[in-house]
N, C-alpha and C positions, 0 to 999 in steps of 0.2 A: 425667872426660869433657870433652871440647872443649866449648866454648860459640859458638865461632863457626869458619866455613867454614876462615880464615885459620889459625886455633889447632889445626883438626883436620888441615889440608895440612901442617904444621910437624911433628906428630907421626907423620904417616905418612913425611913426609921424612927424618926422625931415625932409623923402625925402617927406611927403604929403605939409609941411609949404613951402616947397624950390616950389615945383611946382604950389604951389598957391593955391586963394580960393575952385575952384572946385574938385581940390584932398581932398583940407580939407573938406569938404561937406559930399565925399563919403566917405570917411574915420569913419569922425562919424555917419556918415549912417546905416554902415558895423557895428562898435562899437556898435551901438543903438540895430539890431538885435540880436549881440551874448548874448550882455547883458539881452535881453528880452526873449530868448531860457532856460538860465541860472535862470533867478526868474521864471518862468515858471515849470521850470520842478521840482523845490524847492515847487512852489506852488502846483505845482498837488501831489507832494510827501508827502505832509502835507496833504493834506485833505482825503489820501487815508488810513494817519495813520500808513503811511511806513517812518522807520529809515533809516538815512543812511547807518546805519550800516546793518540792512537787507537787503536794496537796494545792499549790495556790495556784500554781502553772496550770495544773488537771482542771478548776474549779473558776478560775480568775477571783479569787477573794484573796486580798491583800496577806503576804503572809503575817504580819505584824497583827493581822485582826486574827489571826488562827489561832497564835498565840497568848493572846488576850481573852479568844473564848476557851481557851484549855484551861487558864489558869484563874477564870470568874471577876475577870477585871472590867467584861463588856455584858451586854445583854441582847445578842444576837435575835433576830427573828428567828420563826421556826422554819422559814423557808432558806436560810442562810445553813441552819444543821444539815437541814435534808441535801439540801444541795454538796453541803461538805462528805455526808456519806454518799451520797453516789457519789462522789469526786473516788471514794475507795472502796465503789462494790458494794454498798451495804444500804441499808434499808431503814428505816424508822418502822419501827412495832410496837402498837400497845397492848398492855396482855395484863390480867387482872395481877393484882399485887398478891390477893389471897381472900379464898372466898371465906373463911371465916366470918370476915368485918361484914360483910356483905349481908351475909346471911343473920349475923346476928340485929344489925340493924332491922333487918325484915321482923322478926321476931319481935323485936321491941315493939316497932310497930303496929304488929298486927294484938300486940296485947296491949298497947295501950286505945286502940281504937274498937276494941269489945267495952273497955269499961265506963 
């Protein structure tokens, strides 16, 4: 078993290479979100003019782990974000990315299931 974050992403990047490109795809997919939750919440923490160090007082979460989810060194629960944005006022939303994809898949669908 992994002992740390870095040693357990290594061994899931070794069975994503063994099972090929579309594991690798989603893999850095996956990666691409945590990383952008991670400057995200760095960034809304900067413009709010909150330390991390108040953030952790406000929150009780270690500052050293704030730091580590800002910069994708940890893999936080999702209950650990939320907690950290209310710690400054803010709120988890999810909102479509763009109905395009959405739509087009519908599409695909509905014409491959007449033929």
């Amino acid at each position: 078993m992994a002992k740390s974050w870095k040693q357990f992403i290594k061994g899931v990047e070794a069975e994503a290479q063994a099972s090929g490109a579309e594991h690798n795809r989603a893999l850095r997919t996956l990666r691409s979100y945590y990383r952008q939750l991670g400057a995200e919440l760095a960034e809304e923490r900067k413009k709010l003019g909150i330390s991390q160090e108040t953030l952790a007082k406000a929150t009780g979460i270690d500052q050293a782990e704030i730091s580590r989810i800002e910069r994708d060194l940890v893999d936080p629960r999702l209950q650990t974000y939320v907690k950290l944005l209310d710690g400054m006022g803010l709120r988890l939303r999810v909102e479509p990315v763009g109905r395009g994809r959405l739509e087009s898949r519908r599409r695909l669908s509905a014409r491959t299931s007449r033929t």
